[in-house]
VMD Tcl script that builds the backbone (N, CA, C; Angstrom):
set m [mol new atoms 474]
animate dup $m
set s [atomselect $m all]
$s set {name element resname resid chain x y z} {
  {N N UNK 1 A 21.872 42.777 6.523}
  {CA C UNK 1 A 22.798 42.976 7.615}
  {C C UNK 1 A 24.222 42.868 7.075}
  {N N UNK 2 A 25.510 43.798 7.258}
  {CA C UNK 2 A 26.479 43.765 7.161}
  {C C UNK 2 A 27.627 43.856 8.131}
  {N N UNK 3 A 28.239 42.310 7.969}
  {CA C UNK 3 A 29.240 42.359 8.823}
  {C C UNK 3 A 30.272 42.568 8.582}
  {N N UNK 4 A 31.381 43.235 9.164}
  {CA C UNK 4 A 32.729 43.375 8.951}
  {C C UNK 4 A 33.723 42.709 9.904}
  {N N UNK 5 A 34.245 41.507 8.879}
  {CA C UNK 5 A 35.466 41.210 10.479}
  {C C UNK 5 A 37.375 41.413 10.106}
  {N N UNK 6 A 37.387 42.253 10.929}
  {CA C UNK 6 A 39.006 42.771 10.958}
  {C C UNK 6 A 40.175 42.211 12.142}
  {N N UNK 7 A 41.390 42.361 10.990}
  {CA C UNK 7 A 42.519 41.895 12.135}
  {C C UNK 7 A 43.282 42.682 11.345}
  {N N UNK 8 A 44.508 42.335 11.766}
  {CA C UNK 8 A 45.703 43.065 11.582}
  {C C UNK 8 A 45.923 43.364 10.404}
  {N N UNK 9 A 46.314 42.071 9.327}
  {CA C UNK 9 A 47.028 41.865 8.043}
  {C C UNK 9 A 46.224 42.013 7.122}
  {N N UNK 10 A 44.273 41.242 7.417}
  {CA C UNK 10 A 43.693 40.765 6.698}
  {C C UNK 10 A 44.294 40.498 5.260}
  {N N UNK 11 A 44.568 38.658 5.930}
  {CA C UNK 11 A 45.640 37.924 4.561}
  {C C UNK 11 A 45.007 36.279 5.059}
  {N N UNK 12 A 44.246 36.447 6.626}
  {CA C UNK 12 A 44.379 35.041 7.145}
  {C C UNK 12 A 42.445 34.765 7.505}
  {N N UNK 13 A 42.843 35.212 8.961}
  {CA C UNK 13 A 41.483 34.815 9.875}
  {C C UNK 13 A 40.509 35.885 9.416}
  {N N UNK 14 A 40.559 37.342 8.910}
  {CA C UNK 14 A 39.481 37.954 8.440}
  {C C UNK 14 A 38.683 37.430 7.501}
  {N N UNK 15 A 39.557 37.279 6.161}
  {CA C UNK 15 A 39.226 37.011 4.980}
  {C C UNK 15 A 39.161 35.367 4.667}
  {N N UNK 16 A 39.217 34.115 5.999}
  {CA C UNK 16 A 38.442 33.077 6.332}
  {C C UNK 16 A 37.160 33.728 6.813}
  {N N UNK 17 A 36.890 34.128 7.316}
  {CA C UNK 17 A 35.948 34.553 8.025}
  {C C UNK 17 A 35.102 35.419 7.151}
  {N N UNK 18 A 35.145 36.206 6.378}
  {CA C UNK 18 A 34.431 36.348 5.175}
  {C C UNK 18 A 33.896 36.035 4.243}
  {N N UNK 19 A 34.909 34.994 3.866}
  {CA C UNK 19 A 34.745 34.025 2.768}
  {C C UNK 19 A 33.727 33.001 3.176}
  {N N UNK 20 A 33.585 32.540 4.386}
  {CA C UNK 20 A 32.873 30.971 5.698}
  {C C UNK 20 A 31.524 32.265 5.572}
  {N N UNK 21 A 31.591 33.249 5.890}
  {CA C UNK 21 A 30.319 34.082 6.230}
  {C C UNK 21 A 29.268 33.808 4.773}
  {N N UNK 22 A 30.284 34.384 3.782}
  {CA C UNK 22 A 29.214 34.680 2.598}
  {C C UNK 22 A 28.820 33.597 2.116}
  {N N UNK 23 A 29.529 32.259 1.899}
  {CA C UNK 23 A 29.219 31.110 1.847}
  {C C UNK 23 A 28.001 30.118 2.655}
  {N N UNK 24 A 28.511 30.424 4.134}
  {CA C UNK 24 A 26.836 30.362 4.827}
  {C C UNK 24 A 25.636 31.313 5.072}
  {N N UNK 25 A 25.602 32.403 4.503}
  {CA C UNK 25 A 25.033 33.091 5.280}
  {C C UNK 25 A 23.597 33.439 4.060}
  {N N UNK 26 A 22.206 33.501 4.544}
  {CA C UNK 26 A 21.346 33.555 3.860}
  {C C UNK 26 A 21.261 34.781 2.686}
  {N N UNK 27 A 20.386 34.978 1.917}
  {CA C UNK 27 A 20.029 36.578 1.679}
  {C C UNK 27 A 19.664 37.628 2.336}
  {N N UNK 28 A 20.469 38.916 2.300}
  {CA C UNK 28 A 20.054 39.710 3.198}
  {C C UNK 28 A 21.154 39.987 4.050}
  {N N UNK 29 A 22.220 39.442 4.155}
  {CA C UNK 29 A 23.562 38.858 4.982}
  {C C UNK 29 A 24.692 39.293 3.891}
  {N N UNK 30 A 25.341 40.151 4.148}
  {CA C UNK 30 A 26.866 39.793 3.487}
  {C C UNK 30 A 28.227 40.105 4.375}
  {N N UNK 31 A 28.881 39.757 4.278}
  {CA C UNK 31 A 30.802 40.053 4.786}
  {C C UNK 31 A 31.043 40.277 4.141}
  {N N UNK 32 A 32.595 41.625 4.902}
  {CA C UNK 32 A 33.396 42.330 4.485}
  {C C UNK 32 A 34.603 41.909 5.426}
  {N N UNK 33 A 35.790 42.075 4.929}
  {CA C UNK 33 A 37.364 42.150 5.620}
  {C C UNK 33 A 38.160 43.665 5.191}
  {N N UNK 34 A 38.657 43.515 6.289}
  {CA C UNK 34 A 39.797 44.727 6.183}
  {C C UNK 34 A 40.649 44.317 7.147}
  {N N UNK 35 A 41.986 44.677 7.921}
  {CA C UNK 35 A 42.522 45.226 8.522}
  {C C UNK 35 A 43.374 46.629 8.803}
  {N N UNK 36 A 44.032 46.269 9.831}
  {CA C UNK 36 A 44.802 47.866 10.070}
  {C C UNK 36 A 46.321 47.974 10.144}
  {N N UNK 37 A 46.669 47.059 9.293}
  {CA C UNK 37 A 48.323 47.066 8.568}
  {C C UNK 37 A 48.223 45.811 7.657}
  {N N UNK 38 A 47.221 45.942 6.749}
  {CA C UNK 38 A 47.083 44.938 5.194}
  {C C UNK 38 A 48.090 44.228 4.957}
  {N N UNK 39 A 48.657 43.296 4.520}
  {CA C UNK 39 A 49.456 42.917 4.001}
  {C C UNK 39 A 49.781 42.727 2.399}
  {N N UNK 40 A 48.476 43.401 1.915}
  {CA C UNK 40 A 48.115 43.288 0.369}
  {C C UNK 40 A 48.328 42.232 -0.234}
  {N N UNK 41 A 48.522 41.170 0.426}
  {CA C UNK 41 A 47.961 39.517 -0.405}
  {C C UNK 41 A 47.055 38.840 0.436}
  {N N UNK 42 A 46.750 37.942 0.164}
  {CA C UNK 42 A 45.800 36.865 0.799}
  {C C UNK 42 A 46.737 36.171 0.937}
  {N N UNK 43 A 46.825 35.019 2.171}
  {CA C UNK 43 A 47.772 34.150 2.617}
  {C C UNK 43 A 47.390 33.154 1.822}
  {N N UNK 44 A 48.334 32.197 0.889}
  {CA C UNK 44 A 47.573 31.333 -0.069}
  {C C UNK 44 A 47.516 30.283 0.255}
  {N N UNK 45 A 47.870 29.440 1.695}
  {CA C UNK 45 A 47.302 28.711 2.629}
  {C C UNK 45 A 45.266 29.331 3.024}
  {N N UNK 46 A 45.602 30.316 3.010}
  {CA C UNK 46 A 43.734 31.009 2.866}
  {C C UNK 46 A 43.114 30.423 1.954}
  {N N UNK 47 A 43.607 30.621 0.815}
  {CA C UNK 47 A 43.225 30.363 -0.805}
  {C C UNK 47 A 42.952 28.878 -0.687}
  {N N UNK 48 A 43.773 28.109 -0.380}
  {CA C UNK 48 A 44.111 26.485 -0.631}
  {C C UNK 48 A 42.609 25.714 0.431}
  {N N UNK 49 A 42.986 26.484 1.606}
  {CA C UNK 49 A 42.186 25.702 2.468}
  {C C UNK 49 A 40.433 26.070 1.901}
  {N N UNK 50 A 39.929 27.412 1.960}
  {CA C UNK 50 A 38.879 27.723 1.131}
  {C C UNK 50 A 38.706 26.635 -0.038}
  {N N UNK 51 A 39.356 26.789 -1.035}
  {CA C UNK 51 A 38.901 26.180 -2.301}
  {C C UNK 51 A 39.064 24.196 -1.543}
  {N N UNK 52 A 39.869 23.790 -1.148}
  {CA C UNK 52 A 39.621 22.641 -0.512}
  {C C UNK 52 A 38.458 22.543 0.151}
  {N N UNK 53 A 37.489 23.763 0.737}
  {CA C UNK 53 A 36.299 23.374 1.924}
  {C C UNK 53 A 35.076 23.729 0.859}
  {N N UNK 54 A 35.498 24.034 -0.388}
  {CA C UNK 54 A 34.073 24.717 -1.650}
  {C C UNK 54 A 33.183 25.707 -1.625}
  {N N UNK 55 A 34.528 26.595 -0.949}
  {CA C UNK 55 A 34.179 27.549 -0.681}
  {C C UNK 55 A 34.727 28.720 -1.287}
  {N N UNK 56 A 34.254 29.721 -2.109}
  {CA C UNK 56 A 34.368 30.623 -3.297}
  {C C UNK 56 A 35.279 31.718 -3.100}
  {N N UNK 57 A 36.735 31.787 -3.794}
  {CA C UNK 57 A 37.354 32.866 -3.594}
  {C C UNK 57 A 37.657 33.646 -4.565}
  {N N UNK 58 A 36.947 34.149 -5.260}
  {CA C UNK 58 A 37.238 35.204 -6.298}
  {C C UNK 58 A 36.497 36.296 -5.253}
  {N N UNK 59 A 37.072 37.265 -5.934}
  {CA C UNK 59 A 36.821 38.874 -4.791}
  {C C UNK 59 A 37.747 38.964 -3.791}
  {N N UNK 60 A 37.875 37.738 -3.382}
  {CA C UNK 60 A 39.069 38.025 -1.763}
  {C C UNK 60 A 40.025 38.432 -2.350}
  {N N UNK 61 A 40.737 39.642 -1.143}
  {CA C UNK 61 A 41.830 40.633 -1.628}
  {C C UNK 61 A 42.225 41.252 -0.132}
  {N N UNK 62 A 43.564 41.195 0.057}
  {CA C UNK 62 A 43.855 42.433 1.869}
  {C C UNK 62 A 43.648 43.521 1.312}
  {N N UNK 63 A 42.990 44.117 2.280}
  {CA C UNK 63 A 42.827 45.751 1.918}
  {C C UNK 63 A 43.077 46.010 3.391}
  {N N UNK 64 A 42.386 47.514 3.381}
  {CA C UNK 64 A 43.026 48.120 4.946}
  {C C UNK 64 A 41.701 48.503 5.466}
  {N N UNK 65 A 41.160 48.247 6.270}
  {CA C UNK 65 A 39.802 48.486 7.053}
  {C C UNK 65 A 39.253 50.056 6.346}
  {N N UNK 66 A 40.383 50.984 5.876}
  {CA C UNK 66 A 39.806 52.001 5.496}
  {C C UNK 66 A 38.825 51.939 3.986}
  {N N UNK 67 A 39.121 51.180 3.449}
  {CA C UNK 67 A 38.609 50.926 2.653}
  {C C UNK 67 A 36.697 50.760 2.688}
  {N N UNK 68 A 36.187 50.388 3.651}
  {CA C UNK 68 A 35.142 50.291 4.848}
  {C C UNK 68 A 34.612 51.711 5.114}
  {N N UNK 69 A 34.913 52.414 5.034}
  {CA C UNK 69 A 34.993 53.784 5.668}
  {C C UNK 69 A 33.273 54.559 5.685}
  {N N UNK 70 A 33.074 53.942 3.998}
  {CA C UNK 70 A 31.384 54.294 4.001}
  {C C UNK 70 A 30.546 53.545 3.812}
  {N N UNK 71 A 30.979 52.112 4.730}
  {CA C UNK 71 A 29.989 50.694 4.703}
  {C C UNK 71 A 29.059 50.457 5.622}
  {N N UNK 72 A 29.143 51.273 6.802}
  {CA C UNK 72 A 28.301 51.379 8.297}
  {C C UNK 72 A 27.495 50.518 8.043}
  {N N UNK 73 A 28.754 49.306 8.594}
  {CA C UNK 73 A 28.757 47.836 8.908}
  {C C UNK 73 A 27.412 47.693 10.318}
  {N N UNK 74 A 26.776 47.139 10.452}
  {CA C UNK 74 A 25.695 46.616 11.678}
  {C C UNK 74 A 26.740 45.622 12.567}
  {N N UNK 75 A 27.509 44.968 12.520}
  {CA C UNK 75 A 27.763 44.286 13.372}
  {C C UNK 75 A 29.625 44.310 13.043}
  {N N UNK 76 A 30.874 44.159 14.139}
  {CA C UNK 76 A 31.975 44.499 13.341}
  {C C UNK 76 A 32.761 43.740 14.546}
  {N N UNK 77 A 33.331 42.385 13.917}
  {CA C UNK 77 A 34.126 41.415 14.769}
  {C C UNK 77 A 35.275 41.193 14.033}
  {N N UNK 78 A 36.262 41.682 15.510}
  {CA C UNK 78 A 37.521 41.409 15.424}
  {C C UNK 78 A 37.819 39.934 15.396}
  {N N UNK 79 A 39.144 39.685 15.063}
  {CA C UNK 79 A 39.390 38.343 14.283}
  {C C UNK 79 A 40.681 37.768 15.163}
  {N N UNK 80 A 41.557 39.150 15.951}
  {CA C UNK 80 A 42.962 38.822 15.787}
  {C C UNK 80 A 43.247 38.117 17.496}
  {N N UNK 81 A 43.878 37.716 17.519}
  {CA C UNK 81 A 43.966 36.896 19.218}
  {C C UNK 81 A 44.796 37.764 20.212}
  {N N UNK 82 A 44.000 38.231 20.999}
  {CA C UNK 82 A 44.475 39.323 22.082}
  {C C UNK 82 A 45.691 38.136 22.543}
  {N N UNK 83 A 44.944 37.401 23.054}
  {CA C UNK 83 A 46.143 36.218 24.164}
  {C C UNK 83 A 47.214 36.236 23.156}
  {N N UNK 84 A 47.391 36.081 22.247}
  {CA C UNK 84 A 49.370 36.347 21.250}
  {C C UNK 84 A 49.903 38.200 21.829}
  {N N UNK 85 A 49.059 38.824 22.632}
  {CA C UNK 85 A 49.918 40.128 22.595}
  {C C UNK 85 A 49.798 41.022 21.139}
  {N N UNK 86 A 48.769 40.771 20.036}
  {CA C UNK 86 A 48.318 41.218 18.687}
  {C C UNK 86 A 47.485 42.335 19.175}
  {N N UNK 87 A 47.924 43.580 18.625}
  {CA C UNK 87 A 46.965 44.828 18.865}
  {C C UNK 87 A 45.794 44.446 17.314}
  {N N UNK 88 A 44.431 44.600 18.235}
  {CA C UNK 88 A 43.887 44.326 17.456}
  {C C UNK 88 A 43.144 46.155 16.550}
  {N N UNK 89 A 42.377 46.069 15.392}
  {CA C UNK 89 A 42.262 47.321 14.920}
  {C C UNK 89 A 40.501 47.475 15.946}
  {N N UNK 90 A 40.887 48.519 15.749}
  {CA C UNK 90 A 39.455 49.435 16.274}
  {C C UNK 90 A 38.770 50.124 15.213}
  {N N UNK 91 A 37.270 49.891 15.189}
  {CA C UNK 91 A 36.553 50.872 14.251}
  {C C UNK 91 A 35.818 51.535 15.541}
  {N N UNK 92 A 35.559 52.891 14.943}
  {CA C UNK 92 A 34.580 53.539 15.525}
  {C C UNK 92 A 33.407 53.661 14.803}
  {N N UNK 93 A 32.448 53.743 15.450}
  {CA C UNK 93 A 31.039 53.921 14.456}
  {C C UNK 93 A 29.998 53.270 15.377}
  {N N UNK 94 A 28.829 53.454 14.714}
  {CA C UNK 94 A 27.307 53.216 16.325}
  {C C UNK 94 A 27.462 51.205 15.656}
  {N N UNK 95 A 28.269 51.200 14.756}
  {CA C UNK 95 A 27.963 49.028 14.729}
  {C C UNK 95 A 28.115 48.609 15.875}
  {N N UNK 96 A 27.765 47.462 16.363}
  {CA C UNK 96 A 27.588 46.745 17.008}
  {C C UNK 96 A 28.938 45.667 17.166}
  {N N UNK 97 A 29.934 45.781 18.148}
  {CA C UNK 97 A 31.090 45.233 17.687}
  {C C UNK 97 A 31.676 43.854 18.895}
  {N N UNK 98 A 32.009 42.875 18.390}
  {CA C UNK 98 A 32.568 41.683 19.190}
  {C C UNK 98 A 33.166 41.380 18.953}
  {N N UNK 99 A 34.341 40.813 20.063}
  {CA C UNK 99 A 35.599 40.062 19.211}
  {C C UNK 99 A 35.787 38.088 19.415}
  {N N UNK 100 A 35.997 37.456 18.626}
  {CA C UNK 100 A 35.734 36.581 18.129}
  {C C UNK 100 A 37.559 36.129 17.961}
  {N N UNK 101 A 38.529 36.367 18.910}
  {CA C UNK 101 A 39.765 36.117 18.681}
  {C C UNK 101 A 39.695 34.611 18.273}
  {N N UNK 102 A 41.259 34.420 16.933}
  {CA C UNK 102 A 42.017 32.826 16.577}
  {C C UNK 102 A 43.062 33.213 16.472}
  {N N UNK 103 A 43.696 32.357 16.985}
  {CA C UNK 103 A 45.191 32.122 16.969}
  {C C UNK 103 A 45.560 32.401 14.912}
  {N N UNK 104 A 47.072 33.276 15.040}
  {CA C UNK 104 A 46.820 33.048 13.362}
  {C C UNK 104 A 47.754 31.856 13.176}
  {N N UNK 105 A 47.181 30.883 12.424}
  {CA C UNK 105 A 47.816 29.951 11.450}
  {C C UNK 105 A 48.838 30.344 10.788}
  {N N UNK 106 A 49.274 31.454 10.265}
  {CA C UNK 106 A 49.920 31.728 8.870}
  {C C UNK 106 A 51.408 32.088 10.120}
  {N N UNK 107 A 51.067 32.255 11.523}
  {CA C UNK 107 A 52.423 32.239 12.165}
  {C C UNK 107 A 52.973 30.521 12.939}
  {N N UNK 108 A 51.786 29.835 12.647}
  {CA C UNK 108 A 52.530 28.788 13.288}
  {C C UNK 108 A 53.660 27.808 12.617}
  {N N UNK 109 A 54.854 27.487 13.691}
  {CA C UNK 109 A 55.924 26.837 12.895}
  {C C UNK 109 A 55.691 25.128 12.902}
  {N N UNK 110 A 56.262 24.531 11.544}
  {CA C UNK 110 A 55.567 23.279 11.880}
  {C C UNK 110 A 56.262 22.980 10.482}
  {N N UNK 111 A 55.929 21.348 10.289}
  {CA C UNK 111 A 56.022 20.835 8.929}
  {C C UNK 111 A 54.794 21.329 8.090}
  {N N UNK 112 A 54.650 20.867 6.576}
  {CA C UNK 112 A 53.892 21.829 5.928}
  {C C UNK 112 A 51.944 21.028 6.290}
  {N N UNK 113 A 52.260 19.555 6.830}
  {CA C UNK 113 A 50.914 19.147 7.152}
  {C C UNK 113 A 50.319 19.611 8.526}
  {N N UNK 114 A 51.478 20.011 9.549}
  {CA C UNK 114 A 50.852 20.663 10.540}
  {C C UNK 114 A 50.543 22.115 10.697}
  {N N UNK 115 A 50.855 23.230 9.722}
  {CA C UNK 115 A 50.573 24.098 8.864}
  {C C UNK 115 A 49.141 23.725 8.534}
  {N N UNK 116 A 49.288 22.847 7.383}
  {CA C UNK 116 A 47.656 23.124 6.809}
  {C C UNK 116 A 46.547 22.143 7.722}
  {N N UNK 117 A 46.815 22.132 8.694}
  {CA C UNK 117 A 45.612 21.641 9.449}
  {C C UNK 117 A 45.515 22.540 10.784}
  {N N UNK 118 A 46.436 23.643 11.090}
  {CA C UNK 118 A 46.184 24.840 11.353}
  {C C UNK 118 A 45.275 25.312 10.972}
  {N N UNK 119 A 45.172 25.708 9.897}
  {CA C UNK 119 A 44.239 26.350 8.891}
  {C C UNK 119 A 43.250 26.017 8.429}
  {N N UNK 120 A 42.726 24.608 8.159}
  {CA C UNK 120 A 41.586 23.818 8.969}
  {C C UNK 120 A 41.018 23.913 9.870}
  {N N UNK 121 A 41.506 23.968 11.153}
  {CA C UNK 121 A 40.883 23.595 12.296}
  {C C UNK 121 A 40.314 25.398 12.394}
  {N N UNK 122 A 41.453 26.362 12.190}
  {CA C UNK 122 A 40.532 27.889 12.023}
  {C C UNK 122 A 39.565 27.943 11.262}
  {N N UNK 123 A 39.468 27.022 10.143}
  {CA C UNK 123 A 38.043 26.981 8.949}
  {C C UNK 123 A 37.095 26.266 9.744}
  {N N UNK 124 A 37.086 25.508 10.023}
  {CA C UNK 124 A 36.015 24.797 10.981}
  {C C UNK 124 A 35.775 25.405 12.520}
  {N N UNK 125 A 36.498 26.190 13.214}
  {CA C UNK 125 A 35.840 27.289 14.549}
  {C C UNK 125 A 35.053 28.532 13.503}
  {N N UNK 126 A 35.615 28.551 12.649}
  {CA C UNK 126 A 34.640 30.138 11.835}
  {C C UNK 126 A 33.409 29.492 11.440}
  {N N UNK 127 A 33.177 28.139 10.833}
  {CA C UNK 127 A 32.022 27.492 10.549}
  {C C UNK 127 A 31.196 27.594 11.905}
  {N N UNK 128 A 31.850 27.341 12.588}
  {CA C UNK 128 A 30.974 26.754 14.297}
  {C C UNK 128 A 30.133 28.399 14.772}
  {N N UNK 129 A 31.448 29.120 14.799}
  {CA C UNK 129 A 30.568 30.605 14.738}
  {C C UNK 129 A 29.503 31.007 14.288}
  {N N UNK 130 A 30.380 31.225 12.774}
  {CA C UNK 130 A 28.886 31.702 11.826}
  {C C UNK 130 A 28.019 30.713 12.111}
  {N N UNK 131 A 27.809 29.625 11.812}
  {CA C UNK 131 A 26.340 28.711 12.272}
  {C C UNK 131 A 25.780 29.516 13.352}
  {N N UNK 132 A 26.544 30.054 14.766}
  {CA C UNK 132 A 25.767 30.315 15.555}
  {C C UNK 132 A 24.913 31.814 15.555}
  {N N UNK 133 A 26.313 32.155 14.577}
  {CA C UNK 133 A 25.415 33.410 14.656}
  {C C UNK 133 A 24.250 33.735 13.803}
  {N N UNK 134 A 24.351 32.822 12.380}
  {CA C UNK 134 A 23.292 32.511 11.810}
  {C C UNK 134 A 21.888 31.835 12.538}
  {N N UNK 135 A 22.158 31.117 13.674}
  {CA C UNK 135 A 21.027 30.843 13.647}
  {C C UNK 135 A 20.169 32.114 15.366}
  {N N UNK 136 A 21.138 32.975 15.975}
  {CA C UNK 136 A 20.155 33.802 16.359}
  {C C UNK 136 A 18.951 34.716 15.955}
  {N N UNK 137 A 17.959 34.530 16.981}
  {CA C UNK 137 A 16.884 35.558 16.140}
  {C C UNK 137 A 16.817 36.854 16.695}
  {N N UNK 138 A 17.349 37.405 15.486}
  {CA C UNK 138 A 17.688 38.596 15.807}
  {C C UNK 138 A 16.660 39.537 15.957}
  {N N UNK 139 A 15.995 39.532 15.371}
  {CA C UNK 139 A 14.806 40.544 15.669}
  {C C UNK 139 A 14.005 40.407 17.195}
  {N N UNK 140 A 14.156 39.318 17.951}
  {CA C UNK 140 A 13.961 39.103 19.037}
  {C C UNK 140 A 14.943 39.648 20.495}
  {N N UNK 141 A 16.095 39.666 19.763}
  {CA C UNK 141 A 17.248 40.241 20.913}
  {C C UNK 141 A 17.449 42.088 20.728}
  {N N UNK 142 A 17.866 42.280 21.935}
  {CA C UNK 142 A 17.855 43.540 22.359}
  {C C UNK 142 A 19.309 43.874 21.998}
  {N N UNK 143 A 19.640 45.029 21.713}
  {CA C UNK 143 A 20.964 45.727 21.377}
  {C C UNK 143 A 22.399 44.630 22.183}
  {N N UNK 144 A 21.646 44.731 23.590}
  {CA C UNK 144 A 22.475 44.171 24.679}
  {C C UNK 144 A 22.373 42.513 25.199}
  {N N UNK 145 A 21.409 42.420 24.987}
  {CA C UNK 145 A 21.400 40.377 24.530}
  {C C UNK 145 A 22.215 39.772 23.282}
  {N N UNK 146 A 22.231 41.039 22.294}
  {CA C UNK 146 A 22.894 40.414 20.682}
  {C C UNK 146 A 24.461 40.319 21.227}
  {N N UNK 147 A 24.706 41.356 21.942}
  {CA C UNK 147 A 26.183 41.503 22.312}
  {C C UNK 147 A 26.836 40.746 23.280}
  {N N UNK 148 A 26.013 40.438 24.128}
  {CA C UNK 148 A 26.180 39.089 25.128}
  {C C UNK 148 A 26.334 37.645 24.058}
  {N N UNK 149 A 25.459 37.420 23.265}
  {CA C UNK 149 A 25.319 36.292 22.449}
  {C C UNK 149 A 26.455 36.529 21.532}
  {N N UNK 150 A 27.081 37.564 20.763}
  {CA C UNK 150 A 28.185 37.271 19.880}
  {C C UNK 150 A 28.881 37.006 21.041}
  {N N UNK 151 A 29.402 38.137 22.184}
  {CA C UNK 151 A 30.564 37.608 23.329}
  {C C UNK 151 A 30.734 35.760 23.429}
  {N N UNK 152 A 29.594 34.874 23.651}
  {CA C UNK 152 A 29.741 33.992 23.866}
  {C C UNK 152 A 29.992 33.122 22.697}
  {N N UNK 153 A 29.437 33.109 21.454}
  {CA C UNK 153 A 30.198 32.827 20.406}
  {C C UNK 153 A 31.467 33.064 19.840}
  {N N UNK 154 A 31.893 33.876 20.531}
  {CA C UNK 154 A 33.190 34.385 20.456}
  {C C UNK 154 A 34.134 33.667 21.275}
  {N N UNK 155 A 33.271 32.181 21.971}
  {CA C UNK 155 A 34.397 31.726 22.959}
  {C C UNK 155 A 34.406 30.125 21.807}
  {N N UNK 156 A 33.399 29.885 20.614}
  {CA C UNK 156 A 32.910 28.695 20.538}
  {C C UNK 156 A 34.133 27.919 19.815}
  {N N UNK 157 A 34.832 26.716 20.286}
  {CA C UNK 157 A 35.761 26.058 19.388}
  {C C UNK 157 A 37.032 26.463 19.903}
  {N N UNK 158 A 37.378 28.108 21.020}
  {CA C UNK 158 A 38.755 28.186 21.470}
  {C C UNK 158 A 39.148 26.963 22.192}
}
mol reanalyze $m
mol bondsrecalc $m
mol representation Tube
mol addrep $m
């Protein structure tokens, strides 16, 4: 199964969310990031908090969702937080798609410890996710039960 989760920059909450995926996620399972105005770095608050949680970042890189183009992803969750007024990107394609909005960290203003526990507390709602979505059985849910069940994981930890 391949998931893809996109936001805007992919620099922050995608490429957490990729990185938390491939790290939990069994064989048979992988993540991808893109967004739809890259910022072509990784936010290195991303970098810091990852390698602080032992969690593996070689490969992570912003790219632009196009990059994706011939991955016909199975499942494809947006990342970026409607409630900030953030246009989030759209794929088209028959995947299966939910959005899973976080506030981004890499805009909140603060001293540099309330900063990196921003970015924490987004590493630990992407853990809470993926767990959940790891542990549906999927072969048991219908096109339209799977999509109800990401919807509601998509609320877990706001």
């Amino acid at each position: 199964m391949k998931i893809l989760f996109l936001c805007t920059a992919n620099s922050c909450r995608s490429i957490l969310s990729e990185a938390v995926f491939n790290d939990m996620a069994p064989a048979g399972f992988r993540a991808y990031s893109g967004g739809s105005q890259p910022k072509g770095e990784v936010h290195p608050l991303s970098l810091k908090t990852l390698e602080k949680a032992g969690i593996a970042t070689e490969g992570l890189f912003s790219k632009s969702s196009d990059a994706h183009a011939s991955l016909a992803p199975d499942v494809v969750i947006t990342v970026c937080d409607k409630a900030a007024g953030e246009a989030c990107p759209v794929f088209f394609g028959p995947a299966l798609k939910a959005h899973w909005g976080l506030a981004d960290p890499s805009e909140l203003e603060g001293s540099d410890e309330q900063i990196e526990a921003a970015f924490d507390h987004t590493l630990e709602i992407i853990r809470t996710r993926v767990r959940a979505f790891l542990a549906l059985s999927f072969e048991l849910l219908s096109p339209e039960q799977l999509k109800a069940e990401l919807a509601l994981i998509g609320t877990l930890g706001a």
